[in-house]
N, C-alpha and C positions, 0 to 999 in steps of 0.2 A: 433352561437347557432343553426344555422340551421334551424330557424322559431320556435323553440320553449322559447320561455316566460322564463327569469333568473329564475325566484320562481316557476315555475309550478312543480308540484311534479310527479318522476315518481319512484312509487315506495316510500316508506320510505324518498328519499332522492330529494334533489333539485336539477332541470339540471344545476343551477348554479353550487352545488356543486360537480357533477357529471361532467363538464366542467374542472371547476379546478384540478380535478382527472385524466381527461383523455387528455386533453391538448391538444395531437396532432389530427387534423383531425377530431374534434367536430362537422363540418354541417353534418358528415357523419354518427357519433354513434347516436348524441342527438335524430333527427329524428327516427331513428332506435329503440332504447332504450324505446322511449315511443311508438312506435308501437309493441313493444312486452308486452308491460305493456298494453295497451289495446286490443288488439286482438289477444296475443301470435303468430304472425307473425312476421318474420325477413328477411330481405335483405340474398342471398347468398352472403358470403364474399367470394370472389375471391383470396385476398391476403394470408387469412387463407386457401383458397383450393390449392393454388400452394405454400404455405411454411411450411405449418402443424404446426409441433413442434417450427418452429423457428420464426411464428409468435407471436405463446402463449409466447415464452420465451422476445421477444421484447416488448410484451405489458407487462413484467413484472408479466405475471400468470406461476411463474416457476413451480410448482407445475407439471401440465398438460403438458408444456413447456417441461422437463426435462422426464418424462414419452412418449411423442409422439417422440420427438427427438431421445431418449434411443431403441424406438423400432422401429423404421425407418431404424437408422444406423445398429442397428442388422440386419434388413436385407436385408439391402445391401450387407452388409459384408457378410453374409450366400450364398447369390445370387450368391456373384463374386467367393467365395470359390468353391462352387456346381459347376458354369458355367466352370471355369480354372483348378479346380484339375479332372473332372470324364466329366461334356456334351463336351468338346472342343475334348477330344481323341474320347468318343464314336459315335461322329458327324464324325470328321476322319477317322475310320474305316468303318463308310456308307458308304459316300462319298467315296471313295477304295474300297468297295464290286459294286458299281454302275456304275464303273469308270468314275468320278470325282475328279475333282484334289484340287476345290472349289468350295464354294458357287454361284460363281459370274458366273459358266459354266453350272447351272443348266437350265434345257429346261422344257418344261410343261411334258414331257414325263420322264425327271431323278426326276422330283418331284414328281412325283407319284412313282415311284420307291422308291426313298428316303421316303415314306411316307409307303409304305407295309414293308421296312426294318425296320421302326420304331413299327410298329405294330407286328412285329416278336422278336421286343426283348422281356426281361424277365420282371418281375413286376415290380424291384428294378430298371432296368437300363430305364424303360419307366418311374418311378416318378422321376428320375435323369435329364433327359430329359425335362420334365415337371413342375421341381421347380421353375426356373426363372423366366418364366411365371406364375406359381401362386402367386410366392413373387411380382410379379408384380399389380396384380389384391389386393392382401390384400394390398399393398402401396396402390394403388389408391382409394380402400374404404376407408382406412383413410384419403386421401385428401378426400373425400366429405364429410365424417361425418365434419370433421374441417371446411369447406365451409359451412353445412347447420348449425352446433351450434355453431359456434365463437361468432356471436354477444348473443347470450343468455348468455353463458358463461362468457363473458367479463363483460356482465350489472352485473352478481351476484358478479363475481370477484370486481367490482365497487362498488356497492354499501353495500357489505359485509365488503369490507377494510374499506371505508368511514364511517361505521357507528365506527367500531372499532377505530377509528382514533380521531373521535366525543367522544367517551368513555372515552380514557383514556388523551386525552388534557387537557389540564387546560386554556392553553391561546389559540388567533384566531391565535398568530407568530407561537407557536407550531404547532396548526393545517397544518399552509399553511406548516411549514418547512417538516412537516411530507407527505403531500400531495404531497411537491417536491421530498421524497426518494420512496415513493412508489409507486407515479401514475405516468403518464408520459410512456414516450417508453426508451428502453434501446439500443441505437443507435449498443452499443459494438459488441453484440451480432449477429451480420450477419459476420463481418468476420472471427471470430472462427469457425462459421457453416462452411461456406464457404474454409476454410481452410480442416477442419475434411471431407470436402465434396469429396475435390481433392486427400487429402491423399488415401481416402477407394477407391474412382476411378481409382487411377494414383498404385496403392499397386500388384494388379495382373501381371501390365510390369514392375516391378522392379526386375531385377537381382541380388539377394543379396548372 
C-alpha cells in the first residue's frame, strides 16, 4: 500500500479499492494518488516519459493509449519517409559541392561550409532539411507532457472505471471479476509496440 491506510479515501474511492484496480506496482501509485488528491502534485513518471503511448496502453487507458501511440508512429513514419526519400540526396549533393565524400570526412572548416550551403538553399529544400529534427522535438514534447501527467491521468482513469464498476455490480465476485478485466497492466502489449517499432525502423533498408 505504500504507507497509506486500506480505507483511507482518496478521492471518491478507497486505496483499498483503488489497489485492487491497479495491482501492479501499488507502493508507487497509492502514495502518489493521494499526494495528488491533496496538494495536486505528482511524481514524474519516467516510465510513461520513455514509452508514452505504450505505457497508457499497458496500463489499459487505451483510449489515450491508442491516440499517443497512433501519432508517434505517424511520425516516425513521416520522419523516415522525409529523411530517405528528399534529406539523404539533398545532404549528398552538399556534401559533392564541398567535396566530401561523407559525413565522417567533415573538418570544423567543411562544417561551416556545409552549413552556408544549407543557408543558400531554397524555403522548401531548408524545411526538408529541417523536419526530422522538428518531428523530433514534437516526439520529445510528448514524452514530457506523458512524464509530468500520467499519474493524474491514471488516478482519474482509476477511479472513474471503479466507480462505474461499483454501479453496475450486483455482487463483491462480480466486482473483483470485473476489477480483474479492466484494472491490472496488459502485459501483451509491449511486443506488438515493439514489433510495429522495428518494422517503421528496419522499413527505409528494405529493398523491395
Amino acid at each position: 500500500m505504500g504507507g497509506v491506510a486500506p480505507n483511507e479515501k482518496i478521492g471518491d474511492t478507497t486505496s483499498c479499492e483503488i489497489a485492487k484496480f491497479v495491482r501492479a506496482n501499488t507502493p508507487y501509485y497509492l502514495p502518489n494518488f493521494k499526494k495528488i488528491k491533496e496538494n495536486k502534485k505528482s511524481k514524474f513518471n519516467f516510465s510513461a516519459f520513455l514509452f508514452s503511448g505504450a505505457w497508457f496502453l499497458y496500463r489499459k487507458q487505451y483510449k489515450i493509449g491508442i491516440i499517443l501511440t497512433t501519432i508517434l508512429f505517424s511520425l516516425m513514419i513521416l520522419s523516415s519517409f522525409i529523411e530517405y526519400s528528399y534529406v539523404v540526396n539533398i545532404l549528398q549533393n552538399l556534401l559533392k559541392a564541398i567535396g566530401v565524400a561523407n559525413t565522417a570526412d567533415l573538418t570544423s572548416e567543411k562544417y561551416s561550409l556545409l552549413f552556408n550551403q544549407i543557408q543558400a538553399l531554397d524555403l522548401s529544400q531548408k524545411l526538408l532539411v529541417l523536419a526530422p529534427t522538428i518531428i523530433k522535438i514534437i516526439n520529445l514534447i510528448i514524452m514530457i507532457f506523458s512524464g509530468i501527467f500520467a499519474n493524474k491521468i491514471y488516478l482519474k482513469h482509476c477511479t472513474k472505471t471503479i466507480k462505474k464498476i461499483k454501479e453496475k455490480s450486483i455482487t463483491e465476485k462480480e466486482s473483483a471479476e470485473k476489477m480483474q478485466v479492466l484494472g491490472g497492466i496488459n502485459l501483451k502489449i509491449f511486443p506488438f509496440i515493439l514489433i510495429c517499432y522495428l518494422i517503421i525502423k528496419m522499413f527505409p533498408y528494405i529493398n523491395l
